[in-house]
Structure formats: structure tokens, C-alpha cells
MINUDO-302919 format. One record per atom (N, C-alpha, C, O): atom name; x, y, z. Coordinates in steps of 0.2 Angstrom, whole numbers, padded with zeros to 4 digits. Example, Ala and Ser with C-alpha at 12.3 -4.5 7.8 and 13.67 -1.06 7.14 Angstrom:
<atoms>
+----+-------+-------+-------+
! at !    c1 !    c2 !    c3 !
+----+-------+-------+-------+
!  N !  0066 ! -0028 !  0039 !
! CA !  0062 ! -0022 !  0039 !
!  C !  0066 ! -0016 !  0039 !
!  O !  0071 ! -0017 !  0042 !
!  N !  0064 ! -0011 !  0035 !
! CA !  0068 ! -0005 !  0036 !
!  C !  0064 !  0000 !  0039 !
!  O !  0067 !  0006 !  0040 !
+----+-------+-------+-------+
</atoms>
This chain:
<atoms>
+----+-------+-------+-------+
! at !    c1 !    c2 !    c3 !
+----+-------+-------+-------+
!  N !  0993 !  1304 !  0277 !
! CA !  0986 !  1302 !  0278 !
!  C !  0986 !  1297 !  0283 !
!  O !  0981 !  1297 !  0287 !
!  N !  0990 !  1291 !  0283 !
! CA !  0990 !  1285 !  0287 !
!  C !  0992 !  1289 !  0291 !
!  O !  0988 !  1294 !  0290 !
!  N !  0995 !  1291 !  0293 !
! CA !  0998 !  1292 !  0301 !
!  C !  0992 !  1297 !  0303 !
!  O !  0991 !  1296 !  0309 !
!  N !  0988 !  1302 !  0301 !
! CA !  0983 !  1304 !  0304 !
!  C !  0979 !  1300 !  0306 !
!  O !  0977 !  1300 !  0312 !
!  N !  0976 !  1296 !  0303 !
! CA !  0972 !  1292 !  0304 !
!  C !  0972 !  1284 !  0307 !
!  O !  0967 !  1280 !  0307 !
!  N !  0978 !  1283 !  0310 !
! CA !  0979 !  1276 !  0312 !
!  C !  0979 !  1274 !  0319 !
!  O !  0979 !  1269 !  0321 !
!  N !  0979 !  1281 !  0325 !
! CA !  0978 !  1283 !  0330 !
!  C !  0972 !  1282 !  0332 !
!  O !  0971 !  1279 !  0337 !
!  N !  0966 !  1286 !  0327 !
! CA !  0960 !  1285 !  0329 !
!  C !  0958 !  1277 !  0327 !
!  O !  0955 !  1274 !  0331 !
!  N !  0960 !  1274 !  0323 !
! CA !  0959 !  1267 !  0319 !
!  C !  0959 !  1262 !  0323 !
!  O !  0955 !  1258 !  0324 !
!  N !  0965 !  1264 !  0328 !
! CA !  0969 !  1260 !  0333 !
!  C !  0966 !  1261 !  0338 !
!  O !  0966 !  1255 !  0340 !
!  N !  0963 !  1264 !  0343 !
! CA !  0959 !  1267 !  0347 !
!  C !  0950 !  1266 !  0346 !
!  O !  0947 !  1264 !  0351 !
!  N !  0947 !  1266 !  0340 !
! CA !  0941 !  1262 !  0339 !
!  C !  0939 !  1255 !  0339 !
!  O !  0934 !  1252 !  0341 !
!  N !  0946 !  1251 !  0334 !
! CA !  0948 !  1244 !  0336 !
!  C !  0948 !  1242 !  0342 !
!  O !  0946 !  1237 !  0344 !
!  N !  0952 !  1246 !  0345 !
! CA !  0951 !  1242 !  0353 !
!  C !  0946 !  1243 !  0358 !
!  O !  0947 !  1240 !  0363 !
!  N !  0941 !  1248 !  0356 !
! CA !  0937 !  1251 !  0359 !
!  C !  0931 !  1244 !  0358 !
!  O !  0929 !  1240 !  0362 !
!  N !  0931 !  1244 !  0352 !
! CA !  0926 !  1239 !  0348 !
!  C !  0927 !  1231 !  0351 !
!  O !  0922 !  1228 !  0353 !
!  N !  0933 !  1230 !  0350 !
! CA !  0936 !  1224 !  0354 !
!  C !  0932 !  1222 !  0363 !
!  O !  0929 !  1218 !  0366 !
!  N !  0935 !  1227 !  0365 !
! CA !  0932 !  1228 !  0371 !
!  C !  0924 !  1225 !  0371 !
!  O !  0923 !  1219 !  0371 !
!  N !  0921 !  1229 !  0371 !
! CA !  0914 !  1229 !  0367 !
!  C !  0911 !  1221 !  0367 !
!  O !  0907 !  1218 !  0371 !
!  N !  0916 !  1219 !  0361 !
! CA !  0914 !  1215 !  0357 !
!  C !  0914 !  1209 !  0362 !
!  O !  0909 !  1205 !  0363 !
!  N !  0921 !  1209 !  0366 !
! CA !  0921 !  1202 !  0370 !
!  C !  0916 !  1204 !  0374 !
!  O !  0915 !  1199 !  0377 !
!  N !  0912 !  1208 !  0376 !
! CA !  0909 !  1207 !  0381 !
!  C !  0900 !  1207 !  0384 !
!  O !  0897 !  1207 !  0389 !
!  N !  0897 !  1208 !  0374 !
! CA !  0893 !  1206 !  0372 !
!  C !  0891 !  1199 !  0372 !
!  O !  0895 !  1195 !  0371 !
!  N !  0885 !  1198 !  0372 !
! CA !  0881 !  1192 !  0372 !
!  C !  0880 !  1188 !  0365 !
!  O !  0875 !  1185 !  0365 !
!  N !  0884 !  1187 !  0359 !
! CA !  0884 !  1187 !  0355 !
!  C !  0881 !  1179 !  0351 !
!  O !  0882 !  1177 !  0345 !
!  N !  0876 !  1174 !  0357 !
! CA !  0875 !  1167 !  0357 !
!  C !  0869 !  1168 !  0351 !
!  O !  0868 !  1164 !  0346 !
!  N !  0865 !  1175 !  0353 !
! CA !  0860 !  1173 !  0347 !
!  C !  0861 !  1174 !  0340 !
!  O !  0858 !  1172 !  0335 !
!  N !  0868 !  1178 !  0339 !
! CA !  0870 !  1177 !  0332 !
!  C !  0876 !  1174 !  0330 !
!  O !  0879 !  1176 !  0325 !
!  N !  0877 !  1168 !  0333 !
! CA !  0881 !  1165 !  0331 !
!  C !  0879 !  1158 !  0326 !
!  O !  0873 !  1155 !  0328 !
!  N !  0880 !  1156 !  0322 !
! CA !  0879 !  1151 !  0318 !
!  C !  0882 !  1145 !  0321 !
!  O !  0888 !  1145 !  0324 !
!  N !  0879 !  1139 !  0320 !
! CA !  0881 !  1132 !  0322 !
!  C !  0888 !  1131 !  0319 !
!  O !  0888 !  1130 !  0313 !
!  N !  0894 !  1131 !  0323 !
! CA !  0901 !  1131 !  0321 !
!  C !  0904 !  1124 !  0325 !
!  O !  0901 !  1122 !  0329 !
!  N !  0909 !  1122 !  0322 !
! CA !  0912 !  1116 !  0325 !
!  C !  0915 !  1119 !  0334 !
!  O !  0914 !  1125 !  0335 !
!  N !  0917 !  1116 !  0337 !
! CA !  0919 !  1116 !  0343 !
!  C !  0930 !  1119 !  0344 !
!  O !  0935 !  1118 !  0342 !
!  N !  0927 !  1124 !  0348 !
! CA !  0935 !  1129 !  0347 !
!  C !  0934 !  1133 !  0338 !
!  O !  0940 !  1134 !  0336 !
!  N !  0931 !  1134 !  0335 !
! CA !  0933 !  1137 !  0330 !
!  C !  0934 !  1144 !  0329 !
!  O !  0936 !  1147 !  0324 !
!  N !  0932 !  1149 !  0337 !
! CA !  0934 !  1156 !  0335 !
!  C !  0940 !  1155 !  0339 !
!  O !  0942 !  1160 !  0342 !
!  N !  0944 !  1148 !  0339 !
! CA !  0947 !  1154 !  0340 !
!  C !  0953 !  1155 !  0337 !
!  O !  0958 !  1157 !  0340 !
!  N !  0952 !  1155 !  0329 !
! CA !  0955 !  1156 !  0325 !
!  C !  0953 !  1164 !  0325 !
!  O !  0957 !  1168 !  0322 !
!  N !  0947 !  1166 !  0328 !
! CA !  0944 !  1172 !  0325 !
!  C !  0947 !  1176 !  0333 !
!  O !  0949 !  1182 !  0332 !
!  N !  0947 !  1174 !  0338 !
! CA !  0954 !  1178 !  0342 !
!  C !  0960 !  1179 !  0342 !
!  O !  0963 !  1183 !  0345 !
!  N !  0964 !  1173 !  0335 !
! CA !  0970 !  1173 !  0334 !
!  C !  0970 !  1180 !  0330 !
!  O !  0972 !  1185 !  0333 !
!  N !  0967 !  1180 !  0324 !
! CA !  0964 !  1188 !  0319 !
!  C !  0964 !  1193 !  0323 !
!  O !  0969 !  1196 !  0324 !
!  N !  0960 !  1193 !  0326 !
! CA !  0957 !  1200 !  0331 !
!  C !  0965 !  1202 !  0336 !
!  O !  0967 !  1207 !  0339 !
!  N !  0967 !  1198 !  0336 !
! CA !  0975 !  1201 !  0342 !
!  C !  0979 !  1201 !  0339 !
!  O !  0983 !  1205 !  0341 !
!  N !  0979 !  1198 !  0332 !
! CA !  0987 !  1200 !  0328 !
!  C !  0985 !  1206 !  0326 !
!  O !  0989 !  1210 !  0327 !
!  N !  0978 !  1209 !  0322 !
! CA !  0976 !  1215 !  0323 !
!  C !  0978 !  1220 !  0324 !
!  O !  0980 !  1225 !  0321 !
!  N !  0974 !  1219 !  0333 !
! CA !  0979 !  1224 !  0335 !
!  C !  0984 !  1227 !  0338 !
!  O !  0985 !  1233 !  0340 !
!  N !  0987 !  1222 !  0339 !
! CA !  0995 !  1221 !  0340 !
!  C !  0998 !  1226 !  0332 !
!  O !  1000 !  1231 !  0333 !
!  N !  0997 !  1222 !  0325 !
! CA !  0997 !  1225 !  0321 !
!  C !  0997 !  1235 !  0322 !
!  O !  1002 !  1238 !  0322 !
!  N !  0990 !  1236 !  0323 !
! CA !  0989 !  1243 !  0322 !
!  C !  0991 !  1245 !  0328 !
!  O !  0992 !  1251 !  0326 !
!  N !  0993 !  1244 !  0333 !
! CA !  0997 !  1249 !  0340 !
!  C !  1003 !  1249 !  0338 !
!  O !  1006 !  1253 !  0341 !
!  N !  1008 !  1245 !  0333 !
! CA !  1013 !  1243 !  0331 !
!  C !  1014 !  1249 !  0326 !
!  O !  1019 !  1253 !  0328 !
!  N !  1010 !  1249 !  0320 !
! CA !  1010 !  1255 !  0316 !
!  C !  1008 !  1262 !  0320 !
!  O !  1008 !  1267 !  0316 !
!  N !  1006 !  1262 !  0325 !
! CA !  1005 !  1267 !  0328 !
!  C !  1012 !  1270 !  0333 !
!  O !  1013 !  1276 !  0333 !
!  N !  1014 !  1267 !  0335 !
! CA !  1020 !  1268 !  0336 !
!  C !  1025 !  1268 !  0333 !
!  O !  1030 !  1271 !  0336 !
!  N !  1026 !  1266 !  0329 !
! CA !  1029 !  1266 !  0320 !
!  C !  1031 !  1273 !  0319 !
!  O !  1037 !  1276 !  0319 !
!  N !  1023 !  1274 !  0317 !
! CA !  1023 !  1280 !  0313 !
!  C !  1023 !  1288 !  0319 !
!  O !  1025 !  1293 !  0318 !
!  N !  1020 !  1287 !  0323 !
! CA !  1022 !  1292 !  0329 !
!  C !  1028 !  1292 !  0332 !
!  O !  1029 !  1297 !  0336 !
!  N !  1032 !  1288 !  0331 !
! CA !  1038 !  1287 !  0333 !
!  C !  1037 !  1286 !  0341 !
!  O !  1039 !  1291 !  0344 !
!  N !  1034 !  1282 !  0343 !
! CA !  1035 !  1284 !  0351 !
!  C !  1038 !  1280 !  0354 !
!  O !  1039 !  1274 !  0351 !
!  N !  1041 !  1281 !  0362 !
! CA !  1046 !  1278 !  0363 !
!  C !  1046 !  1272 !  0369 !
!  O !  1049 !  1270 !  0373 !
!  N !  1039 !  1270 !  0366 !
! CA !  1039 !  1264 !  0369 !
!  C !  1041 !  1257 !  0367 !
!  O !  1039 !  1256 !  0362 !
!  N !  1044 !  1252 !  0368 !
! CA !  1048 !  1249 !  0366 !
!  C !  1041 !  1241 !  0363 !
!  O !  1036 !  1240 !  0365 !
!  N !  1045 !  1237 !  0356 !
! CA !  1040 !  1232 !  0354 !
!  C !  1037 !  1228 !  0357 !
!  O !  1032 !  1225 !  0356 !
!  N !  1043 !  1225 !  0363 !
! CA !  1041 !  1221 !  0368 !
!  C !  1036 !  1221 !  0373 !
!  O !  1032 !  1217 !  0375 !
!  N !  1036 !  1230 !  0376 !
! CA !  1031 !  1231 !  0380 !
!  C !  1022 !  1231 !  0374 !
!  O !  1017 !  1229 !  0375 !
!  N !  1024 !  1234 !  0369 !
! CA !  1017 !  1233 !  0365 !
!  C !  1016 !  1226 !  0364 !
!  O !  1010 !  1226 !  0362 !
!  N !  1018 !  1221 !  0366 !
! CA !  1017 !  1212 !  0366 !
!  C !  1015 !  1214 !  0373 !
!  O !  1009 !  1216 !  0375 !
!  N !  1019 !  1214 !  0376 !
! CA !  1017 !  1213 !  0385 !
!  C !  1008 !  1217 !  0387 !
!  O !  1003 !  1214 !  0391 !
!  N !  1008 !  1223 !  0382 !
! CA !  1001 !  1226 !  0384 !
!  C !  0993 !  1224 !  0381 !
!  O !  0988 !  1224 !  0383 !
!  N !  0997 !  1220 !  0374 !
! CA !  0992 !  1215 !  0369 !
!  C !  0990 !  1212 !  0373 !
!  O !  0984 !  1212 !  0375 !
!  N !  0994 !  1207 !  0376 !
! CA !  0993 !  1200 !  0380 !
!  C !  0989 !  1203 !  0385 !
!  O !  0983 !  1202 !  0384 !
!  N !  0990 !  1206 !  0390 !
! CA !  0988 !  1209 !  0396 !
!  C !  0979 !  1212 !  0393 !
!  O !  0974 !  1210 !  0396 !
!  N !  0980 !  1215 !  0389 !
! CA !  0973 !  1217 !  0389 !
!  C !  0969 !  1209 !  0386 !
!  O !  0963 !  1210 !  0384 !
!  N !  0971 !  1203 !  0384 !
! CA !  0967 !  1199 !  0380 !
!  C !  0968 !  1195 !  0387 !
!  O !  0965 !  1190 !  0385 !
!  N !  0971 !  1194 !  0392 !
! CA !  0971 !  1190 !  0398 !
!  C !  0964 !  1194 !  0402 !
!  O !  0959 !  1190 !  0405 !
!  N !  0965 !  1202 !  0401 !
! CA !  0961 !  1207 !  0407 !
!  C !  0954 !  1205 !  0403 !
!  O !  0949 !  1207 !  0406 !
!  N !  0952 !  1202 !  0397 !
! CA !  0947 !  1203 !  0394 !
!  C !  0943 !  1197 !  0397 !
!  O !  0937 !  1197 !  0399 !
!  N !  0947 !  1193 !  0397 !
! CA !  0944 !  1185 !  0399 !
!  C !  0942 !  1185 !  0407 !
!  O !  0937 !  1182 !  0409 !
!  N !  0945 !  1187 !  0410 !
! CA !  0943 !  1189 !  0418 !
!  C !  0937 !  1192 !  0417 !
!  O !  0932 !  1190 !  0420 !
!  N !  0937 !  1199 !  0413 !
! CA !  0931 !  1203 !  0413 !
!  C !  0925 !  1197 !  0410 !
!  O !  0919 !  1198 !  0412 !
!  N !  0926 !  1195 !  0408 !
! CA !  0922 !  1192 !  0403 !
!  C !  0919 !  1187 !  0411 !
!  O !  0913 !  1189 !  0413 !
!  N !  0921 !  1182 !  0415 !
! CA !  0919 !  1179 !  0419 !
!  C !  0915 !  1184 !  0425 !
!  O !  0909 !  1184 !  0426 !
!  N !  0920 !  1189 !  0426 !
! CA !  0916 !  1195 !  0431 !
!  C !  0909 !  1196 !  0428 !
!  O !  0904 !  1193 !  0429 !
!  N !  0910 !  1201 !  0425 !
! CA !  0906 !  1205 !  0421 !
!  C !  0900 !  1202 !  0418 !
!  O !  0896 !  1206 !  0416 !
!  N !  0900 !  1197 !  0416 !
! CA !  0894 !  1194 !  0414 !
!  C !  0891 !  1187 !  0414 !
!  O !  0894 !  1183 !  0418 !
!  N !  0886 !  1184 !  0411 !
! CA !  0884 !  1177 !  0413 !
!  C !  0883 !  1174 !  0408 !
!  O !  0878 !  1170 !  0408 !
!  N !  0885 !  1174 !  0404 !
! CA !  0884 !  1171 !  0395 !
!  C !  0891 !  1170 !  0391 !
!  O !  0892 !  1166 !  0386 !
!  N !  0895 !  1173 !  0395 !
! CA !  0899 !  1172 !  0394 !
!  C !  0906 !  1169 !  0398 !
!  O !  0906 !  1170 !  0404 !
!  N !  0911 !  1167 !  0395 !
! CA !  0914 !  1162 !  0401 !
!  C !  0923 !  1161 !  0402 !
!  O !  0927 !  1160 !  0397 !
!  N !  0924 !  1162 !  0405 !
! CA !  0933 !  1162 !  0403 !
!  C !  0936 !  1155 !  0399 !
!  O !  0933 !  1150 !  0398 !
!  N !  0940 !  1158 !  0397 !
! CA !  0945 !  1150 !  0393 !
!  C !  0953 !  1153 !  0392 !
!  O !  0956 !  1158 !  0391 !
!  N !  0955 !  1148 !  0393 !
! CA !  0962 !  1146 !  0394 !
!  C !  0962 !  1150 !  0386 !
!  O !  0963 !  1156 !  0384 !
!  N !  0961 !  1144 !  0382 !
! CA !  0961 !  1143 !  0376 !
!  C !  0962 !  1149 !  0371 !
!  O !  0966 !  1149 !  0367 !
!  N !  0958 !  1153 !  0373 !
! CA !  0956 !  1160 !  0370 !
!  C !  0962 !  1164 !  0373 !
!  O !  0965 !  1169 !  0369 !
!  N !  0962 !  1163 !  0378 !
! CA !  0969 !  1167 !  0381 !
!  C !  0975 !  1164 !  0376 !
!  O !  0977 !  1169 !  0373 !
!  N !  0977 !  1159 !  0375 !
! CA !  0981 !  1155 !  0371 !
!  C !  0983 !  1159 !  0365 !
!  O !  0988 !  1161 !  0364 !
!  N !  0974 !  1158 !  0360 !
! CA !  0973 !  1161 !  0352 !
!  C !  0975 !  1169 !  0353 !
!  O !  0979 !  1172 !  0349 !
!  N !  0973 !  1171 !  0356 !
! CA !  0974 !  1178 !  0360 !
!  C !  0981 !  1179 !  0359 !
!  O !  0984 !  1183 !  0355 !
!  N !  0985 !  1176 !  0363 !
! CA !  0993 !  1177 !  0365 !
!  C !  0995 !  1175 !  0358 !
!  O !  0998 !  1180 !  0355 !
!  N !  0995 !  1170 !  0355 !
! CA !  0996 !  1169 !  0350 !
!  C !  0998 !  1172 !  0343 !
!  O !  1002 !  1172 !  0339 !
!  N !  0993 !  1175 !  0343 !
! CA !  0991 !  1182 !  0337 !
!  C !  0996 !  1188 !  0338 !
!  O !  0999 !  1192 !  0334 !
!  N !  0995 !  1187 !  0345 !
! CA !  1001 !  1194 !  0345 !
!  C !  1008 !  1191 !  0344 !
!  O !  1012 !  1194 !  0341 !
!  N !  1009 !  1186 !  0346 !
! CA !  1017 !  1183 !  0346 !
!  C !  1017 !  1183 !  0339 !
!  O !  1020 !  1188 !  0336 !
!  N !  1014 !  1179 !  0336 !
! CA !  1015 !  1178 !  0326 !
!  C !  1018 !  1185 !  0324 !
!  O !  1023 !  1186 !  0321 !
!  N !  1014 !  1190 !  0325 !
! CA !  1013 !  1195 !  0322 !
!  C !  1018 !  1200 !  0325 !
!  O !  1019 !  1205 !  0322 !
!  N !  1021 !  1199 !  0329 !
! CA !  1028 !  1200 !  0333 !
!  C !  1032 !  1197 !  0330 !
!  O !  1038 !  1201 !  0330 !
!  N !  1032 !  1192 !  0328 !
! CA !  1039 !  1189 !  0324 !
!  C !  1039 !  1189 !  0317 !
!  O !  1045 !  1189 !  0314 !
!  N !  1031 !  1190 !  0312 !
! CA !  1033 !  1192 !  0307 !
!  C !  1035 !  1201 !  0307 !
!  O !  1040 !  1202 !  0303 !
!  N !  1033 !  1204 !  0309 !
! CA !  1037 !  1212 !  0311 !
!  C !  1044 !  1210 !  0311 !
!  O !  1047 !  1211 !  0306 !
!  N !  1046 !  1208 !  0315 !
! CA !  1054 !  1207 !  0317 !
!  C !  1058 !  1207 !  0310 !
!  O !  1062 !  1210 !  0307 !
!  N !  1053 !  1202 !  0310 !
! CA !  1059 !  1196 !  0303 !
!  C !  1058 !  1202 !  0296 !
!  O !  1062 !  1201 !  0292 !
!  N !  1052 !  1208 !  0295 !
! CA !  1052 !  1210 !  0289 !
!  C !  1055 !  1218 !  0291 !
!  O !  1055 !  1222 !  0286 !
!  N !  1057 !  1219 !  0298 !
! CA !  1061 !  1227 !  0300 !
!  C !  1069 !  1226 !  0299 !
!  O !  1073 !  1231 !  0299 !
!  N !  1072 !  1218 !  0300 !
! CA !  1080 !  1217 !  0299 !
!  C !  1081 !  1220 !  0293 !
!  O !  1087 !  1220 !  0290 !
+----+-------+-------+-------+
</atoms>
């Protein structure tokens, strides 16, 4: 049952993600302290690091774990660029790039340490 359905999982997650960063999202955000999402980019990238992870896993594919980090990072860099391109409400950040990178690394080394 997982394995049918974690392809499509994985695929609307990232779809959504997409999406997500590149929505206008100012009128519904609530008064938050300053840098707080990006605990909530760190989530969102260990995510889907996590599910392309299990998708790979379980499809057995033969691409290697390193490059699934290499592709994580690359699309949460590619997002931040689109994010300055592509719109006016919203703004690039190191930062986010950071939380972004980060989520995938964590979630890269908890994998590791619990597949020995």
C-alpha cells in the first residue's frame, strides 16, 4: 500500500511546495517574531528529502542518496531565485536557503545513522 501511494505523495508535496513558496501568503500570516519560519522551512525540506528518500527506498531506484540531497538543496536554492524573479511580495534570503539546506542535511544524517 505505501509503496503505491508514496510516489504520488511525493510528487503532490513537491508540487504544493512549489506553489506554496510562491504565493502571496502576507495576508494570512499572523504577527510572528522575526526569522520564525524558518523553522517551518527547516520541516518542509526535511519533508521532502524524507519522502523522495522513501521513494527511492521503496522503488528501489538507482539513484544514489547523495544526489537526492544534491536535488533537495538545488530545488530550495531554485525556489529562492524564483521567488525574487517571479514575484513582488516576496524576497530571497540567505537564510531560508540555510533552513532549507539544513532540513535536508539533518534528515540525511538521521537516515544514515538509522540504515547502518
Amino acid at each position: 500500500m505505501v509503496k503505491k501511494t508514496i510516489l504520488p505523495i511525493a510528487v503532490v508535496y513537491t508540487i504544493t511546495l512549489f506553489i506554496m513558496s510562491l504565493l502571496n501568503l502576507n495576508d494570512y500570516s499572523v504577527h510572528q517574531p522575526k526569522n520564525s519560519d524558518k523553522l517551518l522551512h527547516f520541516i518542509a525540506y526535511a519533508i521532502l528529502f524524507f519522502l523522495w528518500y522513501k521513494v527511492k527506498h521503496l522503488h528501489k531506484l538507482k539513484i544514489s542518496l547523495i544526489s537526492l540531497v544534491i536535488l533537495s538543496i538545488s530545488f530550495g536554492i531554485v525556489m529562492e531565485f524564483l521567488q525574487s524573479i517571479l514575484t513582488t511580495y516576496r524576497e530571497f534570503s540567505v537564510y531560508d536557503m540555510l533552513a532549507n539546506t539544513l532540513g535536508v542535511l539533518i534528515t540525511y544524517l538521521l537516515i544514515k545513522i538509522t540504515i547502518k
